[in-house]
C-alpha positions in Angstrom: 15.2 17.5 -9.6 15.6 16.4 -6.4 18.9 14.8 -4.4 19.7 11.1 -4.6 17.4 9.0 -2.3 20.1 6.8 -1.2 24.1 7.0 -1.8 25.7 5.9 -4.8 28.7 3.4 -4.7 31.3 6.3 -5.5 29.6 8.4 -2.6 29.6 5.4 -0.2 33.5 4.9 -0.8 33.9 8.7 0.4 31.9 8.1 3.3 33.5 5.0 4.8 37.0 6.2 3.8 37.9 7.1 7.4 41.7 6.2 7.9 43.6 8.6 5.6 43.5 11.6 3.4 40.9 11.6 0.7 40.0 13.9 -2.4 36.3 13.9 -3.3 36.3 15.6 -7.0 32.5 16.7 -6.4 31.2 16.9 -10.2 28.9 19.6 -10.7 25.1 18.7 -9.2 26.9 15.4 -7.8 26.0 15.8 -4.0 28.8 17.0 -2.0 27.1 18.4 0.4 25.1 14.8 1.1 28.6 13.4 1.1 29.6 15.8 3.8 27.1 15.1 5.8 26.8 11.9 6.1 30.6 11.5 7.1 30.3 13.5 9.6 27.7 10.8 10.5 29.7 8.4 9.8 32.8 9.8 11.9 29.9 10.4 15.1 29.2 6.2 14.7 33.1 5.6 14.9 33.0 7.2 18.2 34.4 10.9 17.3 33.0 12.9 19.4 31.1 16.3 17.4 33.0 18.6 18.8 36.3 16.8 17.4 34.8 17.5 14.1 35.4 20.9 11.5 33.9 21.4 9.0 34.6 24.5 6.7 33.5 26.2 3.7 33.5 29.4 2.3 30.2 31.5 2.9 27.6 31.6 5.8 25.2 30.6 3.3 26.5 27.1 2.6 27.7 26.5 6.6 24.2 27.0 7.4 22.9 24.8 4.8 25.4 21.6 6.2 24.7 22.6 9.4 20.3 22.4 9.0 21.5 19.2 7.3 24.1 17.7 9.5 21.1 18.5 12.3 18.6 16.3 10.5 21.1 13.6 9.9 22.0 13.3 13.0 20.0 15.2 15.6 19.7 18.6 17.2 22.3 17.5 19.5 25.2 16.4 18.3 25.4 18.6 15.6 25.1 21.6 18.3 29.2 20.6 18.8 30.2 20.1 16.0 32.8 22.5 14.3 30.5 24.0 10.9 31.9 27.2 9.8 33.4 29.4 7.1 37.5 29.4 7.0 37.2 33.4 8.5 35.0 32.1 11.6 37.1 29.5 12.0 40.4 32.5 12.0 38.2 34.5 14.4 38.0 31.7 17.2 41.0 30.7 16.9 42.5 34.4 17.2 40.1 35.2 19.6 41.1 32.4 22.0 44.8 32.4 21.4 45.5 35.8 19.5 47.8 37.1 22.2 50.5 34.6 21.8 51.1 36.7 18.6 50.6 40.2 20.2 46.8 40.5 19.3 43.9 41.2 21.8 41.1 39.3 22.3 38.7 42.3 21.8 40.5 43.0 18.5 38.7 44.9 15.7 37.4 43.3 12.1 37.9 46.0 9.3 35.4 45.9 6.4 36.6 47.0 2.9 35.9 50.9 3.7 37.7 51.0 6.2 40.5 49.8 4.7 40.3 51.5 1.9 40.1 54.5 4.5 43.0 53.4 6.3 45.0 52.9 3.2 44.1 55.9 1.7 46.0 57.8 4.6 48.8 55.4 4.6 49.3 56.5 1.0 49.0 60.0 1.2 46.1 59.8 -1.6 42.6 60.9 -2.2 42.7 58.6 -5.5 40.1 56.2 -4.1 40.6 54.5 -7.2 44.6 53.9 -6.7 44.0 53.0 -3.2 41.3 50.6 -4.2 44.7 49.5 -6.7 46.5 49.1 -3.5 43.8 47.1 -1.5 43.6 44.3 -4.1 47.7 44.1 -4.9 48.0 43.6 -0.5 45.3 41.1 -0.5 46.7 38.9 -3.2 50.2 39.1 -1.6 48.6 38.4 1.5 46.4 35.5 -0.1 49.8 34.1 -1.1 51.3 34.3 2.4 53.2 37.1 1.3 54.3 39.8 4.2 55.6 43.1 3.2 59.8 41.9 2.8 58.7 39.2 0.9 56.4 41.3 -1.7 59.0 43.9 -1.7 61.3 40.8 -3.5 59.7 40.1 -5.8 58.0 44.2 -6.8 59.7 44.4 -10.4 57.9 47.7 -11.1 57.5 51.1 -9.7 53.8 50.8 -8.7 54.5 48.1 -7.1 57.0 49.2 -4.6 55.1 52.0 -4.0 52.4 49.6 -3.0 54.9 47.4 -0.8 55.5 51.2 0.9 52.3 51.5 1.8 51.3 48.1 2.8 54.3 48.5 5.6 52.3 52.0 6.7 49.5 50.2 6.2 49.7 47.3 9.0 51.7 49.5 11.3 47.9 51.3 11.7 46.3 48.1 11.8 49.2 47.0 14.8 48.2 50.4 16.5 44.2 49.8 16.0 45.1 46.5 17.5 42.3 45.3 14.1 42.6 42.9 11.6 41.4 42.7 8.1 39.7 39.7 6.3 42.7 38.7 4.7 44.2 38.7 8.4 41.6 36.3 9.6 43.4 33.4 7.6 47.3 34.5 7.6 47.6 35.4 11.4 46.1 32.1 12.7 48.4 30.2 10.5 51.3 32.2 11.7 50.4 31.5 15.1 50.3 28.2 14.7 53.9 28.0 12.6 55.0 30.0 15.6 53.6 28.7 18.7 54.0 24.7 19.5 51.7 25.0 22.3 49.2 26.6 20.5 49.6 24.2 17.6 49.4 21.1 19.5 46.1 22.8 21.0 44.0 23.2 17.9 45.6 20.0 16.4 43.7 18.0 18.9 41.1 19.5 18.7 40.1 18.4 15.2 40.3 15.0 14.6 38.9 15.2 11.4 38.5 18.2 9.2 36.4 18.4 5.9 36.8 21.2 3.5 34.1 22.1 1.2 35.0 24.2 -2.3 38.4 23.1 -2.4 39.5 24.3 -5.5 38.7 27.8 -4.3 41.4 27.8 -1.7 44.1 29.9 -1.6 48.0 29.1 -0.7 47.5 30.4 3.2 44.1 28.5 3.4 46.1 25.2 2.4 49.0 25.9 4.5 46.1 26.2 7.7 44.6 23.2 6.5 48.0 21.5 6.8 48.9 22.9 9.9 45.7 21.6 11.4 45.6 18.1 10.3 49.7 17.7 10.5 51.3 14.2 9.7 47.5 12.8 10.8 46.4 13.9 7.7 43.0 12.6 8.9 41.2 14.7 6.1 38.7 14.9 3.8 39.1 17.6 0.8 35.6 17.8 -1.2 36.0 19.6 -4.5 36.2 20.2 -8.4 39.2 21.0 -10.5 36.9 21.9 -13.3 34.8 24.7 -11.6 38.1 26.7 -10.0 36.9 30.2 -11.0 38.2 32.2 -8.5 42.2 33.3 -9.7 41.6 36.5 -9.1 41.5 36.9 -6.0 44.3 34.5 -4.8 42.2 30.9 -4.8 44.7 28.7 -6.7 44.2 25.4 -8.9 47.9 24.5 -7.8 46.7 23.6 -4.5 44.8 20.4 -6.3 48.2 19.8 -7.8 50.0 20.0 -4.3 47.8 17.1 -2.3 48.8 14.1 -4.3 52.5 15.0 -3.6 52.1 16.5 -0.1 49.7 13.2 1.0 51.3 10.0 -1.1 49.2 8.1 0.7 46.1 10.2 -0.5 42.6 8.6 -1.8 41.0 10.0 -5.1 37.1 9.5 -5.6 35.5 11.1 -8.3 31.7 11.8 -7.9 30.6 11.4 -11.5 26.5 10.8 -11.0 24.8 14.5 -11.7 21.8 15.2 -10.4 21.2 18.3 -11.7 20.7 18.2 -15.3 19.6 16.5 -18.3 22.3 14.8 -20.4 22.2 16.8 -23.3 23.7 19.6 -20.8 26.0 17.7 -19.4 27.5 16.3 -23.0 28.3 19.6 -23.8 29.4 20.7 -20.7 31.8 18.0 -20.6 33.2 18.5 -24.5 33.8 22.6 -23.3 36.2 21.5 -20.8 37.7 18.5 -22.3 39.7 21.0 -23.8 41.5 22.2 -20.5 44.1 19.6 -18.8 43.3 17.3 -16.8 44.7 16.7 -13.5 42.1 13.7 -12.4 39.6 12.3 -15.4 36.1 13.2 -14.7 33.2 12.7 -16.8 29.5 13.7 -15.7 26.7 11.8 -16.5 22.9 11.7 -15.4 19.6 9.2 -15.4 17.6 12.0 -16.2 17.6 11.2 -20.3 18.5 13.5 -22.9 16.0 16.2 -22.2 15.5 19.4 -24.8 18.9 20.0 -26.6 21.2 22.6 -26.0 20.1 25.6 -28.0 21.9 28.9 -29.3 20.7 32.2 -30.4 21.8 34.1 -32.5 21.0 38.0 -31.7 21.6 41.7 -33.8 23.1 43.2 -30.6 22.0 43.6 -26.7 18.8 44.7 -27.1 17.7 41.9 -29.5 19.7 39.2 -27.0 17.8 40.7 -24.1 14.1 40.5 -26.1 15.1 37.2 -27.5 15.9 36.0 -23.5 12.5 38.2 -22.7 10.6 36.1 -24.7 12.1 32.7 -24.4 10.7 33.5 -20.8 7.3 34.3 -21.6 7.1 31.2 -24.0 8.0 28.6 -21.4 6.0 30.1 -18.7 3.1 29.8 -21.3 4.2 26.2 -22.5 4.0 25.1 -18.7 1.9 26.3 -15.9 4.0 25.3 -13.7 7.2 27.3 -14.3 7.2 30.2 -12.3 9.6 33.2 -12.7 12.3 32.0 -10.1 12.7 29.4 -12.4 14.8 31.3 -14.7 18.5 33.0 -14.6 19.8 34.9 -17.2 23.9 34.3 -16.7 26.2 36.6 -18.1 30.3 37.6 -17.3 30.8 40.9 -16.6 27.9 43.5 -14.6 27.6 45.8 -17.4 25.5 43.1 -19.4 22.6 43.4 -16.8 21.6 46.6 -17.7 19.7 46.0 -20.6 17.9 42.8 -19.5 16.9 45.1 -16.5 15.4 47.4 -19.2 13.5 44.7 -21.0 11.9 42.7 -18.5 10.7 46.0 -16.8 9.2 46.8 -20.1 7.5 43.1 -19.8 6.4 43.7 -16.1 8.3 41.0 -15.4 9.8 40.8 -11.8 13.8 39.7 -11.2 16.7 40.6 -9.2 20.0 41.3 -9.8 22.6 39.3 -7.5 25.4 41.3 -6.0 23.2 44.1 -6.4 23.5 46.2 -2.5 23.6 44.3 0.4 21.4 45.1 3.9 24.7 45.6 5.4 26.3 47.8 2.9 23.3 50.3 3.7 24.9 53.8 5.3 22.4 53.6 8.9 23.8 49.7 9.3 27.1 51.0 8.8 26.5 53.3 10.9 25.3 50.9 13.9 28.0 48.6 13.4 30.7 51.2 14.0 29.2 52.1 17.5 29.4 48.5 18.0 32.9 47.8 16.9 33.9 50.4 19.0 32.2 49.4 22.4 34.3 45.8 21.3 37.8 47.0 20.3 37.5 51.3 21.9 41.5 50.9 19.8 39.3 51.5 16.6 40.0 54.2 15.4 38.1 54.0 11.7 35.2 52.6 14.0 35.4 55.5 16.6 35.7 58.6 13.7 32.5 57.5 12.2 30.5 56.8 15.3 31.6 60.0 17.1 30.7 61.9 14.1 27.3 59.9 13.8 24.8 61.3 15.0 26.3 64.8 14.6 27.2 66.2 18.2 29.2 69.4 17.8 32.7 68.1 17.0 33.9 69.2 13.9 37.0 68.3 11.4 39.6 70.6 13.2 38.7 69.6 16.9 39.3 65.6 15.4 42.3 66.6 13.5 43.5 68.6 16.9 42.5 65.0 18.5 44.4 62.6 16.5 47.6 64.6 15.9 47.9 64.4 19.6 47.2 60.4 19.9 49.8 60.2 16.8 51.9 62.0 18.9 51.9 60.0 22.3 50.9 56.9 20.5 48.0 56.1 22.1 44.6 55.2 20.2 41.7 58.6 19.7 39.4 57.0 22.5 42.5 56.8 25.1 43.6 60.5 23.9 40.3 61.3 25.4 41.1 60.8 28.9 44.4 61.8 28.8 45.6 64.5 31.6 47.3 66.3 29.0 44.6 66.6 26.3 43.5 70.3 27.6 46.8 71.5 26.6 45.6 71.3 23.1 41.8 71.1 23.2 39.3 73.0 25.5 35.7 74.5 26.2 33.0 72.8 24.6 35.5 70.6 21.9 36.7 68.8 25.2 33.4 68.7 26.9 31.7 67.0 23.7 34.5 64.2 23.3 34.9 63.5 26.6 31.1 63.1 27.0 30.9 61.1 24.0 33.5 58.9 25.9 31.5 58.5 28.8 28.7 57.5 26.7 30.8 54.9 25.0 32.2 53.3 28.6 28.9 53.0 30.1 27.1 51.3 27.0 29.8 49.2 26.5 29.5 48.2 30.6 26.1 47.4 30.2 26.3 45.4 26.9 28.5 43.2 28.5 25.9 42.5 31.5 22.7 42.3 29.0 22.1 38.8 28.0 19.4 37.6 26.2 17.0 38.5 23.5 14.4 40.2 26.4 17.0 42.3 27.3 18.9 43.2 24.5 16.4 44.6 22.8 15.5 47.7 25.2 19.1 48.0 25.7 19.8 48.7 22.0 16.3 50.5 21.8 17.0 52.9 24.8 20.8 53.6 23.3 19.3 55.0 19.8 16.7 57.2 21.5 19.6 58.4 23.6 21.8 59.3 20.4 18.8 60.8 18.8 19.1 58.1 15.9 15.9 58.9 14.6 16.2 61.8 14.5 19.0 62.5 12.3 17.6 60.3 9.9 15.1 62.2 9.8 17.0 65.2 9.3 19.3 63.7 6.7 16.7 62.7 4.2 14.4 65.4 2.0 11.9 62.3 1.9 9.9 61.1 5.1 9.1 57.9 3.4 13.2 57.6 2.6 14.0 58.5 6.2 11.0 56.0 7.9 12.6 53.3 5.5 16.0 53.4 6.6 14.7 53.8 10.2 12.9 50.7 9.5 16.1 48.8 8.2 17.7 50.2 12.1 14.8 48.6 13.9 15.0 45.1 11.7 19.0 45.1 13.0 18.1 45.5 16.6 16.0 42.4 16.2 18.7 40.4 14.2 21.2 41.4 17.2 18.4 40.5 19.7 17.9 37.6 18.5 21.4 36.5 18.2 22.1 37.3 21.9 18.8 34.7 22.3 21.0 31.5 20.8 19.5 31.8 17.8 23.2 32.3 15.9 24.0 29.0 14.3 20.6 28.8 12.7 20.8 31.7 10.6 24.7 32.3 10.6 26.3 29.0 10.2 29.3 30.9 11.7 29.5 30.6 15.7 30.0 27.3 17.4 27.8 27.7 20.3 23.8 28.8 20.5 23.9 29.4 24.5 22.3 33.2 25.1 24.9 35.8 24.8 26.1 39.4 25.7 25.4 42.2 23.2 29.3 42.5 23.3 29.6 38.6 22.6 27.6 39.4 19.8 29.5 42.6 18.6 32.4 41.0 19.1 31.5 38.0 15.5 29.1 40.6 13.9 31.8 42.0 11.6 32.4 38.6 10.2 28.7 37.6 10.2 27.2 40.5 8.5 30.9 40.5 5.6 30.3 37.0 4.9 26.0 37.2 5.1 24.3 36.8 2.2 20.2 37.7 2.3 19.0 35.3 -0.1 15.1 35.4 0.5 13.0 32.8 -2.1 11.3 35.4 -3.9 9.5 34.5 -7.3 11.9 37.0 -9.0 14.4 36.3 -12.4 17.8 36.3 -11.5 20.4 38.0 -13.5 23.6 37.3 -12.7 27.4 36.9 -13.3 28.8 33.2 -13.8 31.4 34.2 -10.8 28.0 35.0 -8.4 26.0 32.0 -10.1 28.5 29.0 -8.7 26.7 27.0 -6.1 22.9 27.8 -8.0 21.3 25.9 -10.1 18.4 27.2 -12.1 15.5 25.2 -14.2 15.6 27.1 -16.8 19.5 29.5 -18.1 20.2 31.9 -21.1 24.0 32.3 -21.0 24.4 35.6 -22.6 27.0 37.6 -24.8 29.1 34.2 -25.5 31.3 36.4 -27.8 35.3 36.3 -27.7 36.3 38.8 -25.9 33.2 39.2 -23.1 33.4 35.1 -22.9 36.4 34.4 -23.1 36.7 37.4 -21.3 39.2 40.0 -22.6 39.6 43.9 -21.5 39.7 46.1 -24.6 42.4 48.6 -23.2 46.4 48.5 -24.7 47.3 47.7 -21.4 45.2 44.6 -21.2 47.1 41.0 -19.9 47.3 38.8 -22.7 45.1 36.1 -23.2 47.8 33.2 -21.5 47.1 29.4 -21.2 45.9 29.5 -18.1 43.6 32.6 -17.9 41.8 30.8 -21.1 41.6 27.6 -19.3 40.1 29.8 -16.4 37.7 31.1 -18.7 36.6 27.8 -20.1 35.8 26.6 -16.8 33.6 29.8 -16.1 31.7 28.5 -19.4 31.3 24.9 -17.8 30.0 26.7 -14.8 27.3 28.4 -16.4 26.5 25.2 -18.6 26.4 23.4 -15.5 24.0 25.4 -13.8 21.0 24.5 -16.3 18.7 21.9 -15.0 16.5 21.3 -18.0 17.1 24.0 -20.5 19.6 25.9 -21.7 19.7 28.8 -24.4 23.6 29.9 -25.7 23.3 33.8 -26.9 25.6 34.8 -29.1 25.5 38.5 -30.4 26.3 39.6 -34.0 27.4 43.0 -33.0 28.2 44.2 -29.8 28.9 47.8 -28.1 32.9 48.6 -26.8 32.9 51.5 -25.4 31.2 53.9 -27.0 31.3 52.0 -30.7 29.8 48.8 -32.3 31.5 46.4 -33.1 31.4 42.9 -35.3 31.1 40.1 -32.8 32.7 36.8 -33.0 30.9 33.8 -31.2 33.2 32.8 -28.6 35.5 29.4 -29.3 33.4 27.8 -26.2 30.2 27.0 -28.7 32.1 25.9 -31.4 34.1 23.3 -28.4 30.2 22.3 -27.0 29.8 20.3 -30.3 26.4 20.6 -30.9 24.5 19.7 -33.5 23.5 22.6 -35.4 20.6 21.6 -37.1 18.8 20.8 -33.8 20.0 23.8 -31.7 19.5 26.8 -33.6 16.5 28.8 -31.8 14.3 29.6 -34.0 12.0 32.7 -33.3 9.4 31.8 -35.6 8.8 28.6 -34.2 9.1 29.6 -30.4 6.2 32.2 -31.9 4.2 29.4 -33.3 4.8 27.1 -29.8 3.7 30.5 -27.8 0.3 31.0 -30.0 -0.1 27.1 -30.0 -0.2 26.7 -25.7 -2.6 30.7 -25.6 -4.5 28.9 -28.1 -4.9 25.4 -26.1 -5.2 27.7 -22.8 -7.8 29.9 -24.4 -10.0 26.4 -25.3 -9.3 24.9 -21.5 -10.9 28.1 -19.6 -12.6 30.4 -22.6 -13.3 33.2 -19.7 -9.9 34.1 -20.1 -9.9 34.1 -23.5 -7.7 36.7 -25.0 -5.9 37.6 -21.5 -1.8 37.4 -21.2 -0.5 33.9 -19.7 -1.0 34.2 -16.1 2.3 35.5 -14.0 
């Protein structure tokens, strides 16, 4: 089902509202993103120049998206300027260009997730990853609430949590000393810095005259406090989002900050988008009972020309295996019914992981091909993590996590106690490990060959790091990084590290497919792919390193492959499928609720969470949709009875038409091999083609 030809009346009143602050409540399938992009057309007709013009989201993925549109809206060259990026690319620019007001250097370091959970680790005095992992989340949220370490330490009721305030005090003094930033620090410092610094403030507020924010609802309470900073008693905004698809609680986006705009901006506009095109209306009817249920705080109803379509149907299964054979075949019967549906056609949606693993094992058992989203990314692979420290460190040489795992990678004669030796003595005179290297007195405490390796392995960094910052250009970027991995012996060690040549020549391949993704970044070819710089000029391999920790956290590799998807509803938001089983809709998987003592009760709001997880999954069905329901179901190592979850009973559907029946999908499947047997008798006998 394809995108509206032309724009609806509630769409053209979001367009041409230009003078004031305006909420777009983007139904789900309603075209937000055609409403985005055509204002920014609209704003470059009023005279705006592009440049004057942000426009944020939250993933690479969808920046790209609205910028390939944006560019064929309105030309290659005026959406070069403008402003499309994710909220963190937006924290890096602005940190990067005026970080130093607030102590920070321009050639700070990003930290991923390991290496804070590293850092944190050390901070704590712990090799619990699991309790530092504890620790990672609990500083993120309070950080997500524009919380600093005083502030948390308030309001810590319980033991663990002043523990945790402890540590998140070590915690930043390292990340102060690194001079490096984590992801949560990519939102809260550029809003301190413009709280603290007028100059700077007055700076980036003219240089957006208008700023659109895609996925509103999923903003958290330092993302709305940058937003207000930037846009200031203006308020020349446009905020494009859904009250009834705010799914993401749990990590610090917060519903309240829809409840905050009408009283912040009085004078702010409310259009709701209520035209789907998406899905059939017997989808959306009982999408739209489900979460009539939850307050409202603006009425929405979604509707669609496309006619009622197939009903809503639910299934009722024995227990996992039978859901996942039911949902096997339900596949196989469409495919069969219709030629034309091909296997990327269907998602099987589900809430937590675990559920995947037995779909896995049935459609392997069916030879039928699918992937499983938020399964390993490229990035997360040990040789990219690998290449990305080196380059971290040639950026920021005050990296510390970044310099332990490069020195140590390829393997070069430095051990554990010549490192510890190493950084007792930069603890000690406060300097970072690479400075420690140089420093007169470092023979005092290390010599012979210890000293010779790390101060050749210091060399090594300076002069690559010199000569990345003179290569420009795809051409030359290539040999550069080429002539640096034969140099380290790259290769080589993988080659070493792995029992399997094929392993070791496949992770060697992944290496050579990142040279080429840097190479062609330092070419201009960023804001194609990235959605996440704001210039495509050629570029240093440092320029590069400098955004590559932000473009490769934030990167999703989403390749079109004719492949099932099995996902969770949290990774499904933003897809649309034409075909969706919605497995294990059981109290106590969906709503979801843990089965240990200490589990949070169920409260108001985490159930009205829940319920719009539910609409999200409905909501993702273009023209069918199969409920699953289990009978009995596995907790922990038991089974269980199984309650259908409250959600079906709150679709109101009518249960004589819904039921799936498995004897007459059986009879529809034999009916279409029987009519495809009589159209081409060759292939008489033979499986529906795949």
């Amino acid at each position: 089902m394809n995108a509206p030809v032309s724009l609806n009346t509630a769409q053209m009143q979001a367009v041409h509202h230009l003078h004031g602050p305006c909420l777009v409540l983007a139904g789900a399938g309603s075209g937000k993103t055609r409403v985005i992009v055509h204002k920014i057309a609209r704003l470059l007709q009023e005279g705006v120049a592009p440049k004057h013009i942000a426009a944020i989201t939250f993933t690479n993925k969808a920046a790209a998206e609205m910028r390939e549109r944006a560019k064929a809206l309105v030309g290659p060259r005026a959406a070069k300027d403008l402003a499309i990026s994710t909220f963190h690319s937006l924290g890096v620019r602005m940190l990067r260009s005026d970080g130093q007001r607030i102590g920070l250097k321009p050639n700070f370091s990003i930290l991923d997730s390991d290496d804070v959970l590293g850092i944190l680790r050390e901070a704590g005095g712990t090799t619990d990853a699991a309790l530092a992992r504890r620790w990672q989340w609990g500083i993120s949220l309070w950080k997500n609430q524009g919380l600093d370490a005083d502030a948390a330490a308030a309001g810590a009721t319980s033991a663990d949590e002043q523990v945790a305030v402890r540590v998140m005090r070590l915690y930043h003094e390292r990340l102060l000393a690194f001079q490096a930033v984590d992801f949560d620090d990519l939102i809260g410092l550029p809003l301190a810095l413009l709280k603290k610094d007028a100059e700077a403030r007055a700076k980036w507020q003219s240089q957006f005259h208008h700023v659109l924010v895609d996925e509103y609802q999923d903003t958290n309470a330092v993302q709305y406090e940058l937003l207000k900073q930037l846009v200031d008693e203006r308020a020349l905004f446009t905020a494009v989002g859904d009250d009834d698809q705010s799914i993401y609680g749990w990590r610090g986006a917060t519903i309240e900050n829809l409840k905050r705009l009408p009283q912040d901006f009085p004078q702010l506009t409310v259009i709701p988008l209520e035209q789907n095109y998406r899905s059939t209306g017997s989808i959306l009817r009982a999408a739209n009972a489900v979460i009539a249920n939850n307050p409202k705080l603006f009425e929405k109803k979604l509707w669609s020309e496309f006619g009622d379509g197939e009903p809503v149907r639910v299934s009722e299964c024995d227990s996992e295996e039978h859901e996942a054979e039911r949902a096997v075949s339900r596949i196989q019967a469409l495919r069969a019914q219709d030629g034309r549906n091909r296997f990327q056609d269907f998602a099987v949606l589900y809430r937590a992981n675990h559920q995947a693993k037995v779909f896995e094992q049935k459609l392997r058992a069916a030879q039928i091909p699918y992937k499983v989203s938020g399964g390993q990314s490229y990035f997360d692979r040990a040789e990219i993590k690998d290449l990305c420290a080196w380059l971290r460190l040639l950026v920021n040489v005050n990296d510390d996590p970044a310099f332990l795992r490069a020195v140590t990678t390829p393997k070069r004669g430095i051990g554990h106690q010549t490192l510890a030796t190493l950084g007792e003595f930069a603890a000690k005179w406060k300097i970072s490990l690479f400075e420690a290297l140089f420093a007169p007195s470092l023979p005092s405490v290390l010599k012979g060959k210890a000293l010779d390796a790390l101060r050749e392995f210091g060399r090594s960094v300076s002069d690559l790091q010199h000569r990345a910052g003179q290569t420009t250009g795809a051409d030359d970027a290539r040999p550069l990084l080429m002539g640096w991995l034969k140099d380290i012996g790259y290769e080589q060690h993988l080659m070493d590290g792995e029992d399997s040549e094929r392993l070791a020549a496949a992770r060697w391949g992944n290496v050579l497919d990142f040279v080429d993704w840097i190479s062609r970044r330092c070419g201009g070819e960023v804001t194609q792919e990235a959605g996440s710089t704001f210039e495509s000029e050629r570029q240093s391999v440092l320029q590069v390193a400098q955004t590559i920790a932000v473009i490769i956290s934030l990167a999703e590799r989403d390749e079109q492959q004719d492949v099932v998807t099995l996902s969770t509803l949290h990774a499904a938001k933003g897809l649309e499928w034409p075909h969706v089983v919605l497995a294990g809709v059981n109290e106590g998987l969906l709503p979801f609720q843990s089965g240990s003592e200490s589990a949070e009760p169920m409260t108001p709001e985490r159930l009205e969470e829940e319920r719009r997880l539910m609409y999200v999954g409905i909501t993702r069905a273009q023209r069918t949709l199969l409920v699953s329901t289990l009978r009995r179901r596995r907790k922990g190592r038991d089974t269980v009875q199984a309650v259908p979850s409250r959600f079906i009973r709150e679709m109101k559907l009518d249960e004589a038409k819904v039921k799936d029946d498995p004897r007459e999908r059986l009879k529809k499947l034999r009916d279409a091999m029987a009519a495809q047997a009589a159209a081409n008798p060759k292939t008489a006998g033979s499986p529906p083609a795949r």
